[in-house]
Each structure stands twice: as C-alpha cells, then as structure tokens.
N, C-alpha and C positions, 0 to 999 in steps of 0.2 A: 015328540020330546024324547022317548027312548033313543029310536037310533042317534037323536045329537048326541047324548049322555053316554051312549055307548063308544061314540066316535070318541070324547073326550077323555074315554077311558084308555080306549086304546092310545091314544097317545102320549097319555100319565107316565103307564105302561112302559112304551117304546121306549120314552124320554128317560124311562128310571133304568134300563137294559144298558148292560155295557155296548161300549162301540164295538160293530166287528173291526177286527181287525185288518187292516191293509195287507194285501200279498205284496210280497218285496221289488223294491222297485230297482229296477236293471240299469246298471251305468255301463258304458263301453268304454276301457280301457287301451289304449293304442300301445303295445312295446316296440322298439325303436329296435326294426334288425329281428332277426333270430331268436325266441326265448332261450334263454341263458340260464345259469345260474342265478346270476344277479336278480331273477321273478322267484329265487326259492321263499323267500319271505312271506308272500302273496297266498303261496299256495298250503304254504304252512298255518296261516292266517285263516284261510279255508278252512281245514281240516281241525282244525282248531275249536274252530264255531265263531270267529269274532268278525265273520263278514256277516253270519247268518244274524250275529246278535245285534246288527246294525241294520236290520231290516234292509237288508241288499244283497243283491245278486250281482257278482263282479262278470263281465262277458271281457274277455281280455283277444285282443288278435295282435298281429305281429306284421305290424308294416315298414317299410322300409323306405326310410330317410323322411328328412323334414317336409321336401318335396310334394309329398302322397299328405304324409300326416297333418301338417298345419292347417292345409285347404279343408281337409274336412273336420277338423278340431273348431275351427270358425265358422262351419256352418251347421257346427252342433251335432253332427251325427259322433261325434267322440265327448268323453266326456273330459279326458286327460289323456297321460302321454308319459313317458320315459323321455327327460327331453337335453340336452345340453343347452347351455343360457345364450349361446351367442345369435340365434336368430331372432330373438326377439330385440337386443343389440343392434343390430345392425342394420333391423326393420325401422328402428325411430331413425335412422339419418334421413337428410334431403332426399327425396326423390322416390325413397322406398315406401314399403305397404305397412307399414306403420300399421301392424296387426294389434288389435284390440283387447289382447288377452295380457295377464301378467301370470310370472310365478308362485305359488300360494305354498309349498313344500319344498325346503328342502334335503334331498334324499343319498347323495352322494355327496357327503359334507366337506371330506377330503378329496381332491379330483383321482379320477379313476385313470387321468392318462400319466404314461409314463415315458422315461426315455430312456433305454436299458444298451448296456452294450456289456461284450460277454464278458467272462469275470477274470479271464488273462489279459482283459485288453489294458493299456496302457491312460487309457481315459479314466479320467478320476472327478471331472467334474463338467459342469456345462460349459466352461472357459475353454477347457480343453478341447472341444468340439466345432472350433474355429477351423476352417477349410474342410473339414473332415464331411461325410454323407451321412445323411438321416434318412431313412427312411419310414414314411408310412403308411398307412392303409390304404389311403385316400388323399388327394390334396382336398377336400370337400369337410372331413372330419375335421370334430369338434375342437379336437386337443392341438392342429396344428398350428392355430392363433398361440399360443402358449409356447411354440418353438420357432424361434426366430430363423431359420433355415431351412424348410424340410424342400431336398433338392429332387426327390424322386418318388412315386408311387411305385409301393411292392407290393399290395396286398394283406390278406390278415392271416394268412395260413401258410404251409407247408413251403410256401414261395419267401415270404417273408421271411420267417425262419432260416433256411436255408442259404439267401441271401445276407443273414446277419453271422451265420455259420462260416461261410465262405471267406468272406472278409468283402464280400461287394459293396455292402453298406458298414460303413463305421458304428452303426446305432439306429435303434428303432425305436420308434416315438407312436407305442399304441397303447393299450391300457392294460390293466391290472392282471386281467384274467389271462393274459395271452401271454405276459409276463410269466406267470404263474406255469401256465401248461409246459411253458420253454425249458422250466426248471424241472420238470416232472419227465418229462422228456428225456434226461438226459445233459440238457445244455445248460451249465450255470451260467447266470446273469448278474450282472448287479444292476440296479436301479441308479442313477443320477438325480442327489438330490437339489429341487428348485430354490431358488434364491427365498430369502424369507417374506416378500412381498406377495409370494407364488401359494408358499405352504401354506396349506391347512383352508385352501379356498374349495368353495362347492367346486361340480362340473355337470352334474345331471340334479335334473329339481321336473318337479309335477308343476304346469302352466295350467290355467280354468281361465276360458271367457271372462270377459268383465260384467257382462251380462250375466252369467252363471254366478257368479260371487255377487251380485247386487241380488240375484232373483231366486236362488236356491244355496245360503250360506249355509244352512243344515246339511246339505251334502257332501260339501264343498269340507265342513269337518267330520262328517262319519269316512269318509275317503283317508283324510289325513289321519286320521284317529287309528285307521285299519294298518298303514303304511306302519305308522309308530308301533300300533301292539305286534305286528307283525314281523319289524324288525327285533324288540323285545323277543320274541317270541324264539326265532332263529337264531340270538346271540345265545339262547339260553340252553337250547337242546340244538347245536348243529346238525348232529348224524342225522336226526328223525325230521330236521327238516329239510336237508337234502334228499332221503327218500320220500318226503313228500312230492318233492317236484319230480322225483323217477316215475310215484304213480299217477302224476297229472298228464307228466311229456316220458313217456316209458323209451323216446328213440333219444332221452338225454341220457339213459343210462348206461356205462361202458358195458360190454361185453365184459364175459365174466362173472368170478362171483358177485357179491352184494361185497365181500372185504377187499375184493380187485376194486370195485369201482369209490368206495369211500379211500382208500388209497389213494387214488387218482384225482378226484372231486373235492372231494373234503379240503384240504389246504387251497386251491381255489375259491372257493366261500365262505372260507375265514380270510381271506385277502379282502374280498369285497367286504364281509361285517366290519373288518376293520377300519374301512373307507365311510361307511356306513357310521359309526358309531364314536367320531372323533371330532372334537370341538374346538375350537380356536382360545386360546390363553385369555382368561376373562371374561367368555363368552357361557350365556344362562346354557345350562345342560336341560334345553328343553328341545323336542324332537319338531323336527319343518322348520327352526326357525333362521333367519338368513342375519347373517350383517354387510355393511355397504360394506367391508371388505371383499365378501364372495364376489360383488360386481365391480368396485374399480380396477381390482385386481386383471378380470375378466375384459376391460375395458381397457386398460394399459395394451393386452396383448394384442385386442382386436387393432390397435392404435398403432401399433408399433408393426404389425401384419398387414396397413397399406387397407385393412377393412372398413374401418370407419374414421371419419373425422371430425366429429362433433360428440360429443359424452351428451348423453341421451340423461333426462331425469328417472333418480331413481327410484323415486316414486311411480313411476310408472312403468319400471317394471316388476317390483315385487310388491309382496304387502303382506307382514308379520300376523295381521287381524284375527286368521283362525287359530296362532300357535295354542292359545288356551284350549280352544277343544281340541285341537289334537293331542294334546298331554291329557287330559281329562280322563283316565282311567288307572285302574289300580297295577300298577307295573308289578307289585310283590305277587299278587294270583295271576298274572298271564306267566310270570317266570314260572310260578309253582305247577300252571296247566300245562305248562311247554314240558320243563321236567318230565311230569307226570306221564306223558304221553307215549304209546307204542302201538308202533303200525300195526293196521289190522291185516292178518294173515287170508 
C-alpha cells in the first residue's frame, strides 16, 4: 500500500510542477541570391531578442534562384523563402507542377524592381521606351514580366552599369538597391514611373506549404510576427540596424570607416524600408497582408509576357488567415527597443 501511495504522490507532485520548458525549435529560412541588405531587418530582429522571444531559432542560407529553392521548399527541408509571386503563377497553368504551397506574407509591399535610365537621358516615361533597349539582369528575373521589352541580358553589376553608362542600353530594368548603388556611385538616375495599375503592388512575399499552414499555423505566425517587429524595428533605428547585419555578414561591410560605410549603405536601406513600409490607397495598414491587386496586377504582366494564359484562382495562391498574428504585438515598445539600442563594443 505505501509504495502505491507513494507512486500517487509523486505524481500529485509532477502534475502540480511547472512544465519544462521547450528549447527552441529551428525553422530554415531560404534568401534568394546573395544576403543583402534587404536580410537587415532579420538580423536586427535578432539582436533585438524578438526571434528568441518567439521560442525560435531562425538558420537562414542563401540559395540561388527558384530553381534549387522551390524543390526543396516542397520537400520541407525549408521552411520559407525570399520569394517573387510569379512562380507560383505560372505553376497553376496547364501542364505545369502546380506546386502546393501558397503566399502567407507580404514583405516587399511596393515592387522592388525598377526601370531607370540616366537622369540627362531624354526618356521621361515608359511610353517613351518604345524601340529603345532595356536591359536586365537576367531574362529569368522576376521584374521582367512587368517590362514589356527587355531585349538583352547584362547582368547586375559593373557590366550593367557601365552598359547604361555608355549608352549601349537605353534603360535598365533591375531593382531598388542597384538603383540606389548607381546613384552612390556617381551616376545619377531617375526612376520611370509605372502606369497606376503597376504602383503600389508586392514583388517579393514569404510562401509556406499548404501542409505547413494546415499543420503548424503557430509558426507560420511567430515567422510573420518576427518579419513585421523586425521590419518595425529597422524603420525605427536605421543605422543600428544596418550595423547589425555588418555584425552578422561582417564581408557586407564597406571598407573604411563605420561613417564611410553608412554613407554608402544607409540610403540603400532606407530605399528598400521604403518598399517595405508602403500600402495601397484604402488598404488596412496591417503588416503580410496582400490584396488581389498585388496579383492581378502580377498576372496582367505574366499575360502580356507570353507566360501564362489562364488566371489561376486567387485563392490559391495567397491567404490573408495569419495577418492577425502577425500584427499581434505592441509596435510602440519594439519602436522604443529599436531606439533604445546600441551595438555592443
């Protein structure tokens, strides 16, 4: 009779003892390309403490193109992704792989690509770019559905440049940050702005399995949640969160001093926050959330690009479901922690 009583006891006991607590569980984040800039947020976010206070551990790698990324995004060794909308587009037509995942965040609310041509040039708008050369990165990239011409591949760098320099290409059709460096450079640009059925649409948004959003939605918003205080976070204290990502990725840091490289950097990632941080006329100022204009918009282009020919349902490609937890924190104390914050020496 003791040892039952004793059994009984112990497990009174156990039963009245808090839970241990879970060690945090690791999601693999895929970035698309090179880390950039455009990951300062992430890493800000970090240092911060608002991945840690989501009982997560982020493991971010840095793969290159949809190619690599998608395949292994559907076989769950990823959890997310940096991604552009149109492969998932162009997956629902006849015949294609009709991948199983949709967009659950989005993160580049205004598109990040652009179409610049130098600021003596006689080009004043996208009408004007009739017979004229475009160039960009890639015929593969995301933004070239969005440009009804692009007649030539240059590249993203010094080639590129130099080609828009030159006068080989009329205009180059890449994105913000490269925009950005052009002007830092040396070479002033303007920007060409898009027709208004254009403006103000995503271009990159975070995708999850479908499976993942049916079987793990608590992640699916501590993820979002982090992306949103993180972006908070970086609009709020720039410089310290661009030296955060110098001390995550120390070979993104320019030579030089620390006032050489925020010189150089800094306007760069107020380009992108402001990509980041800009809503459509009417539209709820809540953070990941999308409207069907980000995709018919998206869908004219692919349509008129010879890409697709059937408009896929939109329901199946995004789904509004987490914006609440992703908003679900107090934006006045992550501004006032971001503030507050200064790198440790």
């Amino acid at each position: 009779m003791y040892p039952r009583l004793a059994l009984i006891f112990v497990l009174l006991v156990a039963a009245l003892l808090p839970a241990r607590a879970a060690g945090p569980e690791t999601i693999v984040f895929a970035w698309s390309g090179p880390v950039s800039v455009g990951y300062a947020p992430f890493t800000f976010a970090e240092d911060l403490g608002l991945i840690s206070q989501e009982n997560i551990t982020l493991s971010t790698v840095a793969l290159d193109g949809s190619g690599v990324i998608l395949p292994q995004l559907m076989k769950g060794s990823l959890f997310t992704t940096f991604s552009t909308l149109d492969p998932l587009i162009i997956s629902r037509q006849p015949g294609k792989p009709d991948f199983d995942f949709r967009f659950v965040y989005n993160s580049a609310r205004n598109s990040i690509w652009e179409i610049s041509v130098l600021d003596k040039s006689p080009i004043k708008s996208l009408k004007d770019l009739a017979g004229k050369t475009i160039g960009v990165g890639a015929l593969s990239f995301g933004g070239t559905p969005m440009t009804e011409a692009a007649l030539k591949a240059v590249g993203t760098g010094a080639t590129a440049f130099e080609a828009l320099r030159s006068g080989k290409i009329d205009a180059l059709n890449l994105f913000d940050i490269t925009d950005a460096k052009l002007r830092i450079d040396g070479t002033p640009v303007r920007v060409l702005p898009y027709p208004p059925e254009f403006d103000g649409v995503s271009s990159h948004a975070f995708p999850m399995t479908n499976k993942m959003i049916r079987e793990r939605p608590d992640l699916v918003g501590k993820f979002g949640r982090i992306a949103a205080e993180g972006t908070v976070a970086c609009n709020a204290n720039p410089p310290e969160c661009l030296r955060s990502l110098w001390r995550h990725y120390p070979e993104l840091k320019p030579p030089g001093s620390d006032a050489d490289g925020m010189k150089e950097m800094l306007p760069i990632l107020l380009i992108r926050l402001q990509h980041m941080t800009q809503w459509q006329s009417g539209e709820p100022k809540k953070w990941g959330i999308f409207s069907d204009k980000d995709w018919t918009a998206e869908i004219t282009a692919l349509k008129a690009g010879g890409l697709i020919t059937v408009d896929p349902k939109l329901d199946t490609l995004y789904t509004n479901q987490f914006v609440d937890d992703f908003n679900r924190f107090d934006t006045g104390a992550v501004v006032r922690r971001a503030k507050a914050y200064t790198s440790p020496h």
